[in-house]
N, C-alpha and C positions, 0 to 999 in steps of 0.2 A: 504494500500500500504506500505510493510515494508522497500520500499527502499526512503521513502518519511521524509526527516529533516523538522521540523516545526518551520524553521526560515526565514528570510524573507533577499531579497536581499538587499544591502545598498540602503535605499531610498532615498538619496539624488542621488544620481548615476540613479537610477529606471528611476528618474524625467527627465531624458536628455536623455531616452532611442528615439528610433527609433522603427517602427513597427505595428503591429495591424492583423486582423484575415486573414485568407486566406481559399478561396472553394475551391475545386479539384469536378470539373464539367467534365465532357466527352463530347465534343460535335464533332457531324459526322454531314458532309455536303452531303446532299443525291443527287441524280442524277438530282431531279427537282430543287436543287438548295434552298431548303429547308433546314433545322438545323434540327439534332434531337437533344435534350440538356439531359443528366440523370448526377444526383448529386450521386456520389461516395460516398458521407461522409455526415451524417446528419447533423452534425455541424460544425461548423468551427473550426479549430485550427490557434491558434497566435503563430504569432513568431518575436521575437525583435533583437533589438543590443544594448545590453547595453555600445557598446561602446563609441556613441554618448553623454553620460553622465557622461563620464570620463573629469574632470579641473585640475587635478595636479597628480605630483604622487605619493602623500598619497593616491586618490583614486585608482592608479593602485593597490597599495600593497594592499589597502583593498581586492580589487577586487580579485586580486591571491589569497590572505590567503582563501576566502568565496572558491573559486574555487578545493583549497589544501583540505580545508575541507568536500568538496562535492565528494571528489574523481571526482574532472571531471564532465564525463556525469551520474556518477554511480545513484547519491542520487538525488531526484528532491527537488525544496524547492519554499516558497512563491515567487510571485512578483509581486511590485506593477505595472499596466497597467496605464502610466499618464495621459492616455486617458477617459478610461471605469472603475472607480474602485467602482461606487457607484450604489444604485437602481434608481435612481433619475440621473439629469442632471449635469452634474461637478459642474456647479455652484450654485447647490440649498446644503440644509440640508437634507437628508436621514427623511423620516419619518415614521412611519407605517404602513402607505395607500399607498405605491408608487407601490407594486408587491404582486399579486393575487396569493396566491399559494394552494386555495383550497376552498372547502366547507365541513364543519364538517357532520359525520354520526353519530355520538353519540357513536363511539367503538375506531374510530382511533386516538391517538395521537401522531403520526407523520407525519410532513410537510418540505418537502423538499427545499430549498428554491433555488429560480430561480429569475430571469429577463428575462422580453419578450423585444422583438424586433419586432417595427410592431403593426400592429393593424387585426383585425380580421381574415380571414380564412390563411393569408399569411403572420402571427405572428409568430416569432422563438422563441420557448422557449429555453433558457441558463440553465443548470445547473450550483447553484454557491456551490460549496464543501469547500471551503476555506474561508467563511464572517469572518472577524476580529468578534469574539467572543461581544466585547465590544461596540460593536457599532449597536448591534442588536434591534430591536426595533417592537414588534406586537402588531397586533391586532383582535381583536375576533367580528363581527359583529359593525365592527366602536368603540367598547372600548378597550383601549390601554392593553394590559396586562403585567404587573408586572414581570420584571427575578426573575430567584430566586423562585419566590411565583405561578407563573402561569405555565412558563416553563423553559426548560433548551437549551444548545445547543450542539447538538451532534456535539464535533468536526472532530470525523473519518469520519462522513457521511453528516454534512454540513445541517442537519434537525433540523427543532424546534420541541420537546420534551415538549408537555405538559402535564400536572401533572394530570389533569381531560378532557377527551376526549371532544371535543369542541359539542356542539348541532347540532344538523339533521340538515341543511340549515344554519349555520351560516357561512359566508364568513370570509376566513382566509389571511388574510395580513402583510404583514410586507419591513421593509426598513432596510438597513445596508450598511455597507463599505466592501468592498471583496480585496482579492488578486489571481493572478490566479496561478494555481502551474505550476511549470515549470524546466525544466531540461536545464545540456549546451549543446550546440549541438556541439560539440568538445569535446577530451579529450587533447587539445594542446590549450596553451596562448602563443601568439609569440608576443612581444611586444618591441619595438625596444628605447633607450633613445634619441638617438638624433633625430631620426624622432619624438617621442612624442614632444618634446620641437618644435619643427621648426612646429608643427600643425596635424602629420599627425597622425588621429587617430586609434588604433586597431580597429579590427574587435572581438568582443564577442558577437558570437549567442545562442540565446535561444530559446527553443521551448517548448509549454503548453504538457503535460501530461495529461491524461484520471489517475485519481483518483480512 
């Protein structure tokens, strides 16, 4: 995506955001009084307000400069989600048994990496394009493998890259911390000082991009 900056929004600001995924479902109410339900979009797309995360206004200027720089809605760029940003539960450690993202054939080494949602047949799998690099962490049949030495991290495409194709039937795992990419959904910041002081806060929407 060449309209995609790979910088990350002020994460102190991130953390007081507002928001979370959203369906776009079609549902028709039929004659017997019946639903019929069809999902328009396989996955869901988030969308925030980072405005909720705004305490002074050093963070507004932040906020505009990152905005100035983004040309608006032009450029998309990380962000962190205060909600969802790991493979594991907010408040555990990331490890590299938390998300299944294959079994080796003996040719392939590339794996994509993902987060399910759910458990069996009515399990959603996430594409995660964006894992913070450094916090990546697999594993090859339950033994952990080595960065650097075992695999790498594609960052245009968010796949672990391993150096020697994994064995026929070995299960392929791994845990990290993610950001999700996202764009403003405005090309206008109207941000008022004496309402800021007296409490009332901007409105800065964002919305996830398809990478």
């Amino acid at each position: 995506m060449n309209s995609f900056h790979d910088v990350r929004f002020p994460l102190a600001i991130s953390f007081g955001a507002t928001g979370g995924p959203e369906r776009r479902n079609e549902i028709v109410q039929l004659v017997s009084g019946r639903e019929r339900r069809n999902a328009r979009q396989a996955l869901s797309r988030r969308h925030y307000d980072a405005g909720t995360g705004l305490r002074s206004l050093d963070d507004v200027h932040e906020v505009l400069a990152f905005f100035e720089a983004r040309r608006g809605s032009l450029h998309a760029f990380r962000f962190r989600d205060p909600f969802d940003m790991k493979s594991c539960r907010p408040s555990e450690t990331p490890t590299a048994f938390d998300q299944r993202l294959g079994v080796g054939d003996g040719v392939r080494v590339r794996f994509a990496l993902v987060k399910t949602y759910g458990e069996g047949v009515d399990a959603m799998i996430r594409p995660i394009t964006h894992a913070v690099a450094d916090t990546v962490t697999a594993a090859v049949d339950g033994a952990i493998a080595q960065t650097s030495l075992d695999y790498s991290i594609d960052t245009e495409t968010g796949e672990l890259v391993f150096q020697v194709a994994p064995a026929v039937g070995t299960a392929i795992t791994a845990g990290f911390q993610f950001d999700v990419p996202v764009r403003f959904d405005c090309d206008r910041l109207s941000v008022n000082l004496s309402a800021f002081k007296a409490g009332q806060i901007p409105t800065i929407p964002l919305v996830e991009v398809i990478t």
